[in-house]
Backbone bond lengths (Angstrom), bond angles and torsions (degrees), N, CA, C in turn:
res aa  C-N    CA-C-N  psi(-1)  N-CA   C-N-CA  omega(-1)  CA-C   N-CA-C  phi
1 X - - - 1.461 - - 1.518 110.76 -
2 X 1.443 105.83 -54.03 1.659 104.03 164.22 1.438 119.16 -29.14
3 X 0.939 113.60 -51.62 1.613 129.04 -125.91 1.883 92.97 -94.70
4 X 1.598 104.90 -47.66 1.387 105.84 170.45 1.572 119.06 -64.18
5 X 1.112 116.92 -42.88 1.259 125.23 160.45 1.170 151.63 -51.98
6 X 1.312 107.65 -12.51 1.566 140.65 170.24 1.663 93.70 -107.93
7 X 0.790 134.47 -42.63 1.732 135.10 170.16 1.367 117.55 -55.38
8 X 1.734 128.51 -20.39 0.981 142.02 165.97 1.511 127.71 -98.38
9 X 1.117 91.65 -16.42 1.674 109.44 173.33 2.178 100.02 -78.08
10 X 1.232 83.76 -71.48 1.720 97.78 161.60 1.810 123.41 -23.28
11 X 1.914 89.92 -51.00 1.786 81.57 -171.23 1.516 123.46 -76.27
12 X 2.167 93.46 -22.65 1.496 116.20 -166.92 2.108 95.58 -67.52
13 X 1.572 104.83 -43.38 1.483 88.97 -165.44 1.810 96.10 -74.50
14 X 0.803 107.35 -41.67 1.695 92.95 176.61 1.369 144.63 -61.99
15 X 1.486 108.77 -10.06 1.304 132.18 157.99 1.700 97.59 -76.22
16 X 1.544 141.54 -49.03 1.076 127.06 166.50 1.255 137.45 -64.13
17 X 1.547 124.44 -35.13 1.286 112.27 140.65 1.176 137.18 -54.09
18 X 1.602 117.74 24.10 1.413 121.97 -176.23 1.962 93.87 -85.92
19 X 1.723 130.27 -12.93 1.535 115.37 165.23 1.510 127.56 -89.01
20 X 1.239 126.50 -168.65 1.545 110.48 -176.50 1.302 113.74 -97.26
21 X 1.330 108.30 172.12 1.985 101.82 172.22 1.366 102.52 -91.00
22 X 1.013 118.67 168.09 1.770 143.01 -130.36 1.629 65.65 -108.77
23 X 1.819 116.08 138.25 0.791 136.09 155.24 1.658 127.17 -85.75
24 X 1.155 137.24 169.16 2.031 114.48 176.37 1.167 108.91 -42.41
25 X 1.422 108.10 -71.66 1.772 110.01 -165.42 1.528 95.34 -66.75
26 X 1.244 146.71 34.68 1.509 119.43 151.77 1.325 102.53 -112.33
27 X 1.241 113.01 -30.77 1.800 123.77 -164.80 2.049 80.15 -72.15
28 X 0.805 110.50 -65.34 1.652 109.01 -163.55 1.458 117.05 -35.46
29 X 1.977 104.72 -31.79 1.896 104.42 173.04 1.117 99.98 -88.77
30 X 1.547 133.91 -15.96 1.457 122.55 172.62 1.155 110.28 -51.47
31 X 1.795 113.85 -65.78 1.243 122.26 163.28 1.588 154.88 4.07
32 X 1.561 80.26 -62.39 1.688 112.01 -164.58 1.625 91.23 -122.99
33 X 1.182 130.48 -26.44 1.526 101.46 170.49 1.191 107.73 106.36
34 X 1.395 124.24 22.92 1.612 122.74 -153.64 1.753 102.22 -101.23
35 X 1.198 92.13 96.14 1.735 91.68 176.54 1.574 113.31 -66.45
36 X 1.787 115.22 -6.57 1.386 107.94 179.88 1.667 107.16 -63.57
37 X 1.231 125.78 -13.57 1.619 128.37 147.91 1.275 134.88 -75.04
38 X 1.435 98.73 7.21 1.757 95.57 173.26 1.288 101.93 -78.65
39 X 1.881 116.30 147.72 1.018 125.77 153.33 2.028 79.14 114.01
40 X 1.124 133.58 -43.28 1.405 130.07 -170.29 1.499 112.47 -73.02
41 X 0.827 125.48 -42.38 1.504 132.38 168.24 2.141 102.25 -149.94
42 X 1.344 91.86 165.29 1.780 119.09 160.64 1.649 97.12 -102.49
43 X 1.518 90.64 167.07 1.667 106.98 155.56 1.801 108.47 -146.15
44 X 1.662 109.59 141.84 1.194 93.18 -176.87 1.731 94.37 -118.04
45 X 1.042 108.55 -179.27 1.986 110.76 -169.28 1.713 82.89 -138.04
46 X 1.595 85.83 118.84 1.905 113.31 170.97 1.282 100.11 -50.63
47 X 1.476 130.12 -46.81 1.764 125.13 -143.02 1.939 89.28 -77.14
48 X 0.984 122.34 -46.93 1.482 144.11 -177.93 1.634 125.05 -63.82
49 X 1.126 100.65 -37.95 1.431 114.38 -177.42 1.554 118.96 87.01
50 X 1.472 111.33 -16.22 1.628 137.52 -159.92 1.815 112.83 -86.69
51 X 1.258 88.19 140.08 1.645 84.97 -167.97 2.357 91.05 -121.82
52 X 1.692 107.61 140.54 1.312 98.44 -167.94 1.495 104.75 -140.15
53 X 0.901 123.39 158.19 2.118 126.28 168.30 1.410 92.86 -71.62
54 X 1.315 94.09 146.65 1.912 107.97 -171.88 1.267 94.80 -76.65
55 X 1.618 135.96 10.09 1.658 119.14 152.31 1.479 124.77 -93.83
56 X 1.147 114.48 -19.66 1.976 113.93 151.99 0.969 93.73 -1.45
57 X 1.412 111.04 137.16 1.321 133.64 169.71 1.402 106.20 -126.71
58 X 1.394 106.76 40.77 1.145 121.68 173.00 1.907 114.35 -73.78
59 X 1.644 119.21 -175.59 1.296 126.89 156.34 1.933 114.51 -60.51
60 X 1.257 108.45 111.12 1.542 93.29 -170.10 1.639 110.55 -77.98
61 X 1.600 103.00 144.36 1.895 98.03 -150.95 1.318 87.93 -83.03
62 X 1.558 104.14 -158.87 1.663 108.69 161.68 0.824 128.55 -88.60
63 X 1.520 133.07 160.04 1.601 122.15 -167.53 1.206 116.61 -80.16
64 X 1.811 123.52 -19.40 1.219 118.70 178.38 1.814 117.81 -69.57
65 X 1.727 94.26 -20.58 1.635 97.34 -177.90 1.692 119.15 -87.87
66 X 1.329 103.81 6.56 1.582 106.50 -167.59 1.883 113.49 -108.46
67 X 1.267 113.31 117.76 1.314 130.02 175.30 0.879 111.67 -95.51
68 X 1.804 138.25 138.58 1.435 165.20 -167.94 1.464 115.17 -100.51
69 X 1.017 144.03 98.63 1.762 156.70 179.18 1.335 102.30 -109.41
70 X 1.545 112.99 148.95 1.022 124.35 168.90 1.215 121.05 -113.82
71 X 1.305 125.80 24.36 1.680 144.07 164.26 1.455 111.95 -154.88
72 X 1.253 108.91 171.77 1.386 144.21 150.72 1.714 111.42 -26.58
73 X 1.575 74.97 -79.74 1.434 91.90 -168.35 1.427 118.38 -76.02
74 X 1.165 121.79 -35.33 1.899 124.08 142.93 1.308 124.51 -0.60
75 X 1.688 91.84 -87.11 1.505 111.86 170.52 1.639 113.97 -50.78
76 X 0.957 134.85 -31.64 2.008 131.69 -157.06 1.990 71.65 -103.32
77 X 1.369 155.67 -68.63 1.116 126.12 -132.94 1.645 96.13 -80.95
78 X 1.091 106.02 -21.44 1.749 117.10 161.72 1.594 115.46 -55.04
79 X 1.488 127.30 1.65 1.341 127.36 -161.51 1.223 123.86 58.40
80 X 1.073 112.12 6.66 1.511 95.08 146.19 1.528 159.20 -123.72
81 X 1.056 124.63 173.25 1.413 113.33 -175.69 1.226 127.26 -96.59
82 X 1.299 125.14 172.87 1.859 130.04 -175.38 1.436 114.84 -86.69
83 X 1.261 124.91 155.40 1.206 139.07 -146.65 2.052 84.89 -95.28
84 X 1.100 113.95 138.26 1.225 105.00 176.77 1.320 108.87 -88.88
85 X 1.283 116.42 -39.10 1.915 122.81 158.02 1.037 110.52 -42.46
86 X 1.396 147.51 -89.20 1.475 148.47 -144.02 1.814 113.44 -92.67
87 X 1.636 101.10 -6.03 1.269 110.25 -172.28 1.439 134.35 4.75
88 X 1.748 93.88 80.34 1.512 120.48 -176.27 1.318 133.19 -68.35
89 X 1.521 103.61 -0.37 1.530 110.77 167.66 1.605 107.53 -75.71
90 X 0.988 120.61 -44.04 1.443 122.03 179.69 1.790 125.24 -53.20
91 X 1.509 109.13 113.52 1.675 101.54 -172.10 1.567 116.00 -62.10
92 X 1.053 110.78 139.77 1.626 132.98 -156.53 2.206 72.22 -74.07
93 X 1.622 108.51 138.52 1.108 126.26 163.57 1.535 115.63 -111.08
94 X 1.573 81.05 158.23 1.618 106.79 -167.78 1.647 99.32 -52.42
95 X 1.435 101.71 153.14 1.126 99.15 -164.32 1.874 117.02 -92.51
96 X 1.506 109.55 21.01 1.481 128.54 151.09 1.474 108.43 -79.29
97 X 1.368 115.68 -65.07 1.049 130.48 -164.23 1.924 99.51 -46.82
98 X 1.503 115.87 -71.53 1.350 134.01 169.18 1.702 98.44 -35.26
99 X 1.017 139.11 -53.27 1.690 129.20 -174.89 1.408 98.10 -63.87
100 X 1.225 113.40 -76.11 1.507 116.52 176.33 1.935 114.70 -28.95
101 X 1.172 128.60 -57.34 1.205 111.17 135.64 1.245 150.73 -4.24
102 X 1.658 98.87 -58.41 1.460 89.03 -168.62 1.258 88.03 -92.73
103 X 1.065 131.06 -3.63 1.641 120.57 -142.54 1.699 93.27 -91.22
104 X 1.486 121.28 -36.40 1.453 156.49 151.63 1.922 96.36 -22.15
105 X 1.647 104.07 -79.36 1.057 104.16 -167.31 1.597 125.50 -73.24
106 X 1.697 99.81 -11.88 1.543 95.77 156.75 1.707 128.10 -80.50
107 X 1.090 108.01 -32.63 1.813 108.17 157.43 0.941 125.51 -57.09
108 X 1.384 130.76 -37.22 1.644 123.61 163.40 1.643 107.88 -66.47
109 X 0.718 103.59 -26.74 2.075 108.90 -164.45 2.066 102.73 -98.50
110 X 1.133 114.81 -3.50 1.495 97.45 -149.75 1.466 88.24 -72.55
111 X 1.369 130.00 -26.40 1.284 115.53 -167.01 2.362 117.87 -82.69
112 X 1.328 76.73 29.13 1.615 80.75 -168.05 1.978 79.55 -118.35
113 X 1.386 112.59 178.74 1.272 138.77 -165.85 1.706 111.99 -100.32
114 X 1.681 100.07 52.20 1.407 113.22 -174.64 1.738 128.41 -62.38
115 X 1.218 128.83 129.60 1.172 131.25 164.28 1.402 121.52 -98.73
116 X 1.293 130.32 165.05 1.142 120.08 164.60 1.477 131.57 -75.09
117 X 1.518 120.46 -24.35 1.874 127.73 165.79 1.946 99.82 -43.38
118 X 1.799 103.68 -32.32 1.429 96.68 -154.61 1.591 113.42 -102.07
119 X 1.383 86.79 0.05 1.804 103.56 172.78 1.312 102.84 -89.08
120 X 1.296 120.14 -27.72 1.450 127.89 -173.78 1.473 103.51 -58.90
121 X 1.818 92.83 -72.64 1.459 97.14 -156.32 2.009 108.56 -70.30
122 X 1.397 102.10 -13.97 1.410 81.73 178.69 1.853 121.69 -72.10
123 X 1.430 98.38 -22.08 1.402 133.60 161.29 1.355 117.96 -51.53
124 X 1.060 144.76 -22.74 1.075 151.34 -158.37 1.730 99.29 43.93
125 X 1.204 142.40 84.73 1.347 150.08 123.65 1.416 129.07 -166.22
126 X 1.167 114.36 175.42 1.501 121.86 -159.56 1.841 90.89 -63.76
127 X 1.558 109.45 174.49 1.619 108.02 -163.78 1.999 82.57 -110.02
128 X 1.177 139.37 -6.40 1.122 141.72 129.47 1.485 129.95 -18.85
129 X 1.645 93.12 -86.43 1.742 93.80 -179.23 1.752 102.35 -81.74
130 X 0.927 116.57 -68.84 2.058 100.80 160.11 1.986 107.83 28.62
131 X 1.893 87.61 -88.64 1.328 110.68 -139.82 2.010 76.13 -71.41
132 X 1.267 98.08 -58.79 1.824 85.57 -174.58 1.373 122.92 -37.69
133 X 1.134 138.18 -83.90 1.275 152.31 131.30 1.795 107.29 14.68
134 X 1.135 122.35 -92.75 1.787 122.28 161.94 1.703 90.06 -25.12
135 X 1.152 122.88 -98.56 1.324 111.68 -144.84 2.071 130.99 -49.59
136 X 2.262 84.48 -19.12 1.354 82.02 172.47 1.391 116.75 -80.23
137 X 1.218 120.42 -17.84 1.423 122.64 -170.43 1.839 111.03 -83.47
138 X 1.533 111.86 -35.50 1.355 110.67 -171.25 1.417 117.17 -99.60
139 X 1.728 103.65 -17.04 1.409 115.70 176.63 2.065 106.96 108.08
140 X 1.090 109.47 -30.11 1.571 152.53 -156.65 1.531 121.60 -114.16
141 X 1.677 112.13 94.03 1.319 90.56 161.36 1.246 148.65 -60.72
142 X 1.722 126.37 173.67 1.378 121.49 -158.28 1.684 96.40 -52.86
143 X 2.009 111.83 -56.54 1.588 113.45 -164.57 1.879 99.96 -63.09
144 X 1.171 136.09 -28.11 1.016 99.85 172.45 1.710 129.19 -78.69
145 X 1.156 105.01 -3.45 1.679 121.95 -173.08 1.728 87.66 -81.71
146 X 1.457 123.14 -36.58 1.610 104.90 -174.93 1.351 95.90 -97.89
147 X 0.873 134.46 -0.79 1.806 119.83 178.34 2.239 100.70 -82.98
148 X 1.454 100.15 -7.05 1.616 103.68 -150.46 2.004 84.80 -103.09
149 X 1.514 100.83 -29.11 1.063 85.17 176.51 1.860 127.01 -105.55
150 X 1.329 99.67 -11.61 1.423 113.80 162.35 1.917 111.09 -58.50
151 X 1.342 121.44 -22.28 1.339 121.86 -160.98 1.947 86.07 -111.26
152 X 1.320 123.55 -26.64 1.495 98.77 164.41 1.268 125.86 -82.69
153 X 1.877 114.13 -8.20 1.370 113.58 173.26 1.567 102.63 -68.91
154 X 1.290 117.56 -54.91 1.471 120.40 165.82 1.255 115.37 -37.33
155 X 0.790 140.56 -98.47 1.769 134.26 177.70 1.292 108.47 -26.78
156 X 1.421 148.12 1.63 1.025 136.18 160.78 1.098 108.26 -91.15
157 X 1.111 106.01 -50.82 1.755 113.91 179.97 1.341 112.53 -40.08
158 X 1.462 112.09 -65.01 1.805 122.71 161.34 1.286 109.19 -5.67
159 X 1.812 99.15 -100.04 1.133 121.75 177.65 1.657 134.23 -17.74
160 X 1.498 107.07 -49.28 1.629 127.46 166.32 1.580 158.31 -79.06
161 X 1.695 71.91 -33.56 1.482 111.99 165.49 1.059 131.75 -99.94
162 X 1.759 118.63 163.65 1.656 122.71 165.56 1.207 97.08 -104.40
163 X 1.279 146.62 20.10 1.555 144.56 -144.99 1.716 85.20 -93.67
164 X 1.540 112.60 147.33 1.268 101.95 155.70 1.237 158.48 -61.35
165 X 1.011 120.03 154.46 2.054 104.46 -176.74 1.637 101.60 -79.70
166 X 0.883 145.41 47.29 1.722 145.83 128.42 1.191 109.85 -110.09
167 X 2.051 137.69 -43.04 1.346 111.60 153.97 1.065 113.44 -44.08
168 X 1.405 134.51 -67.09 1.644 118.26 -141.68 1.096 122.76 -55.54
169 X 1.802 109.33 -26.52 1.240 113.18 -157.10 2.144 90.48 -91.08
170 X 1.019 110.72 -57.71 1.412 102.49 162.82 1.395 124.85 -36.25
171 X 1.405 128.21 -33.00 1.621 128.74 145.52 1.351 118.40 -16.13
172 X 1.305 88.09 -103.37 1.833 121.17 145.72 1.494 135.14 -3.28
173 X 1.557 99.70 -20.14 1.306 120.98 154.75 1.949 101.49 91.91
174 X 1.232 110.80 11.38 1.816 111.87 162.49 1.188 110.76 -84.23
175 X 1.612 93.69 149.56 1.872 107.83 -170.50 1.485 99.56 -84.08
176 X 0.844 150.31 16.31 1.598 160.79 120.37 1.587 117.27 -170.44
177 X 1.489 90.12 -157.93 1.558 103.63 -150.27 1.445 95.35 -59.01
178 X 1.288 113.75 -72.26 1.782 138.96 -140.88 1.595 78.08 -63.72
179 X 1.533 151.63 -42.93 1.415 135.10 165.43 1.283 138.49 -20.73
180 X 1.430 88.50 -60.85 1.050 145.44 172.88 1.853 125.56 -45.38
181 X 1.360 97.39 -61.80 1.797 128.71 -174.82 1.686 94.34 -78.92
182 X 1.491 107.69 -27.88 1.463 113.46 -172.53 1.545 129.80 -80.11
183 X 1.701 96.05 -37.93 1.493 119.45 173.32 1.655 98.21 -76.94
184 X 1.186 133.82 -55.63 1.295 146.55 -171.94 1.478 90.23 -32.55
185 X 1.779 114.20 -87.76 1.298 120.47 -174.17 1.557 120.87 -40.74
186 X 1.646 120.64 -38.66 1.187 114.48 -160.44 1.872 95.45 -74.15
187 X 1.179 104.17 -53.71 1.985 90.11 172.13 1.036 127.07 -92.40
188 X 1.715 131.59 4.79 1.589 106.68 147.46 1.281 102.64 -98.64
189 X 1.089 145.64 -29.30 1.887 141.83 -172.82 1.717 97.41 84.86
190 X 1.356 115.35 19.68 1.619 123.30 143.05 1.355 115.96 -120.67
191 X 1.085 111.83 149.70 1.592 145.40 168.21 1.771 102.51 -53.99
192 X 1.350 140.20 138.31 1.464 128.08 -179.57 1.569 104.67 -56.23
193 X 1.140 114.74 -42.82 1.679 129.19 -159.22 1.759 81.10 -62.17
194 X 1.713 116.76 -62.47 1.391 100.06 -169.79 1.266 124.05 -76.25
195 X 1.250 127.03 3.24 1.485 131.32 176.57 1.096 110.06 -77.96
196 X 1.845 122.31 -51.79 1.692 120.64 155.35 1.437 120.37 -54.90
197 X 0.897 129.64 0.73 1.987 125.64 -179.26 1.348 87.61 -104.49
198 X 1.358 125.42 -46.02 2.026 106.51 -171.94 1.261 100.91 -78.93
199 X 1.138 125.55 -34.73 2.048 107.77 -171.49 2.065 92.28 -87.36
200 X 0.656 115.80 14.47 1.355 112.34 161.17 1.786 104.27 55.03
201 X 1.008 80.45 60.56 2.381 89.30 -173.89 1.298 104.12 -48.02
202 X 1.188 99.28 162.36 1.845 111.01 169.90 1.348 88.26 -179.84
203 X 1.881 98.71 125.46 1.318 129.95 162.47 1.512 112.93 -59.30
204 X 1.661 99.14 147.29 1.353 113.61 174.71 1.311 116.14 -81.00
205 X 1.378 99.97 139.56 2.003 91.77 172.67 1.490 116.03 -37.89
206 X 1.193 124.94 -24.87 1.955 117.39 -173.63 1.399 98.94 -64.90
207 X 1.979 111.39 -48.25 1.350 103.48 -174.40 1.170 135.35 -81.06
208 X 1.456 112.64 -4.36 1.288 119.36 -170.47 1.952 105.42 -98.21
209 X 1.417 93.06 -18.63 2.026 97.34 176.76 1.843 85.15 -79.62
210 X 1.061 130.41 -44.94 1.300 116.48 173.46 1.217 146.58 -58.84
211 X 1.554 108.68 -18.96 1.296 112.47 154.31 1.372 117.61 -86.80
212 X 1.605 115.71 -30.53 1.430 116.18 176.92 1.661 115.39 -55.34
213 X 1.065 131.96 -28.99 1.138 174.21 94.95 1.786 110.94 42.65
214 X 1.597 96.83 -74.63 1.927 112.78 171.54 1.344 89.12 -94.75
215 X 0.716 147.50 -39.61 1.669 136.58 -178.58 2.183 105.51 -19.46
């Protein structure tokens, strides 16, 4: 029983040393996290079984335990599996396509208390190449792309609503009003209160049965 069992232990690591060892410049984006190597090679770590894009922002393993693949499918017929964090089965996209993405996942999210580590990782890449990359493609970094869209959730709100100008802007995803009343003015050069008096607002029936409602 030993004996088969140690014979299987044996075949599994030797089927995994079937990739190469991490040369300097690969161990160094392992290292540092440099997704500007995603898409050039994976690395998977023996102790783990796990294979990842050299931007994981994972625990970085040891160098003696880490093997070099040049696919997906490489690494898994090698036994192993994908990183559920950096999820390395997935082909690294064009880097329109990837903005458009993120650009996606900051409009659904702007009204939550976003950073860039967390745009990254929901993104799949480092908050490094991210912010570079976003800004060469849109002109615009990621925080100004959510400050642009936190202030059109606001102006909708305006426009539709009777809701107050400290909800909306708390909507909108500001840590309060006076932030809020502040950013408003500095890029429209109105006050929220006066931005709803010139477009001439009017609440939607949802909001107006809702105030009728606490009344």
């Amino acid at each position: 029983m030993t004996s088969m069992r140690t014979t299987r232990t044996d075949s599994t690591r030797a089927d995994r040393l079937a990739g190469e060892p991490a040369d300097d410049a690969q161990w160094d984006a392992i290292r540092t996290n440099n997704a500007a190597w995603n898409g050039r090679f994976l690395y998977a770590v023996e102790s783990t079984g796990i294979y990842c894009r050299p931007s994981c922002a994972s625990k970085p393993p040891l160098r003696n335990n880490v093997r070099i693949f040049r696919s997906a499918e490489e690494a898994e017929r090698s036994g192993f599996r994908p990183c559920k964090r950096c999820k390395p089965e997935r082909e690294r996209l064009p880097d329109r396509e990837w903005v458009e993405e993120i650009k996606g996942f900051i409009r659904s999210h702007c009204h939550e208390p976003l950073s860039l580590a967390a745009i990254a990782t929901a993104c799949l890449g480092s908050p490094y190449h991210l912010h570079r990359t976003f800004k060469r493609v849109e002109g615009v970094t990621p925080a100004d792309y959510l400050q642009s869209c936190r202030l059109e959730r606001a102006m909708s709100e305006l426009r539709r609503t009777d809701a107050s100008v400290a909800e909306i802007g708390a909507r909108a995803g500001y840590a309060n009003a006076a932030t809020f009343a502040a950013r408003f003015k500095r890029e429209k050069g109105l006050s929220p209160s006066e931005y709803r008096a010139s477009v001439g607002a009017k609440p939607d029936e949802t909001e107006a049965s809702k105030g009728e409602e606490t009344r």
